[in-house]
C-alpha atoms as one frame of an Amber mdcrd trajectory, in Angstrom:
protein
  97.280  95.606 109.675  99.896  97.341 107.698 100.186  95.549 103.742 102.445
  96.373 101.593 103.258  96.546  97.712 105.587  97.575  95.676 106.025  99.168
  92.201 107.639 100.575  89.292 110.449  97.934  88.778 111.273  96.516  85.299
 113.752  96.443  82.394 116.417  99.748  81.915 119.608 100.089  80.342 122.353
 101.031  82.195 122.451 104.708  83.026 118.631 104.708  83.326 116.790 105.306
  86.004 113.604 103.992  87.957 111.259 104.930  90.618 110.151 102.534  93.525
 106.709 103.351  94.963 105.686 101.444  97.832 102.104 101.871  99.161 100.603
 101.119 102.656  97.249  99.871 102.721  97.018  99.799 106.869  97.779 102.859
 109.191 100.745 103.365 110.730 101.563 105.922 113.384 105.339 105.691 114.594
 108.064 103.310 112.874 111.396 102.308 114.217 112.549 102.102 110.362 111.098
 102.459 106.378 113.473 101.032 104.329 113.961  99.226 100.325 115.827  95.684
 100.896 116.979  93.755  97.568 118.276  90.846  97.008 120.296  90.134  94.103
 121.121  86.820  92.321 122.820  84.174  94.263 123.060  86.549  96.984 121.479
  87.321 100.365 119.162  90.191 100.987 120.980  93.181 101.564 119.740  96.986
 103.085 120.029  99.214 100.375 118.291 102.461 101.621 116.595 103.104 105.492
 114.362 105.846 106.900 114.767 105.666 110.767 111.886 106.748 112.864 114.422
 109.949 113.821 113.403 111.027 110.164 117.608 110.227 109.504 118.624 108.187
 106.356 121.318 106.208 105.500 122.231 104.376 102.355 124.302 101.214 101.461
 127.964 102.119 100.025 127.328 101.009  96.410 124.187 103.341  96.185 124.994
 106.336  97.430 124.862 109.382  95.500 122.805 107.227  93.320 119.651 106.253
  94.960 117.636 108.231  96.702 114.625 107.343  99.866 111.734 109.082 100.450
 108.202 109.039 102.258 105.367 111.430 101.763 103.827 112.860 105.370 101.171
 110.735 105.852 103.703 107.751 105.656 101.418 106.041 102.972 104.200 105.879
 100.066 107.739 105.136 100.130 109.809 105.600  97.313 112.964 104.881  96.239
 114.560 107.134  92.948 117.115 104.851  91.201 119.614 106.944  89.009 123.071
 106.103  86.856 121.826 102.469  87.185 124.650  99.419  86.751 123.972  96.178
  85.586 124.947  94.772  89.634 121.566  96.679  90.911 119.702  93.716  89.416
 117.851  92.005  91.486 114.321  92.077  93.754 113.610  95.364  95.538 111.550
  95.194  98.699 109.759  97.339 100.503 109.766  97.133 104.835 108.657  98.795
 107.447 109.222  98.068 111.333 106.529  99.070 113.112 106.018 100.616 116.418
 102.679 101.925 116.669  99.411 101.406 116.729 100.928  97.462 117.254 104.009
  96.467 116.873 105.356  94.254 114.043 107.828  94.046 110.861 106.170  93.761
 107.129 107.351  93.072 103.647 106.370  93.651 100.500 105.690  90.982  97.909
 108.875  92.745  96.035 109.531  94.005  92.524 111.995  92.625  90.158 114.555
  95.433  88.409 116.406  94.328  85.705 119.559  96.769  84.422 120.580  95.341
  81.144 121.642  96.512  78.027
């Protein structure tokens, strides 16, 4: 089965910058998506960055230019590079990945809190 966890979040300033790792302890062979998910205080959990299984991307508005998804080949590692960050990109990032094959099935992450403060 396909277990996730995440990494690398914690306290930065505003204008910093973080990198997301997210490993995957089971073995996955075809995904409908790879994507971060955060959810922010008081507020629902939002999208914030998506690999499709088409190898496309797509980003949510706020983030764009900013953050930045990636995977290495084997599909092992997810990442998610965090630049010019604001104070409203606080919250808990999580990792998920809809999966297709060898079973079918969507997983989370136990998430990582990010903190932008000054």
């Amino acid at each position: 089965q396909v277990q996730l966890e995440e990494s690398g979040g914690g306290l930065v300033q505003p204008g910093g910058s973080l990198r997301l790792s997210c490993v995957n302890s089971g073995r996955i062979f075809r995904v409908r998506q790879l994507a971060w998910y955060r959810q922010r205080p008081g507020m629902q959990r939002e999208l914030v960055a998506q690999i499709k299984g088409d190898g496309s991307k797509n980003y949510e508005g706020s983030v764009t230019g900013r953050f930045t998804i990636s995977r290495d080949g084997a599909e092992h590692t997810l990442y998610l590079q965090m630049n010019n960050l604001k104070p409203e990109d606080t919250g808990v990032y999580y990792c998920n990945a809809i999966v297709l094959s060898p079973y079918t099935g969507t997983f989370w992450g136990p998430g990582t809190q990010v903190t932008v403060s000054s």
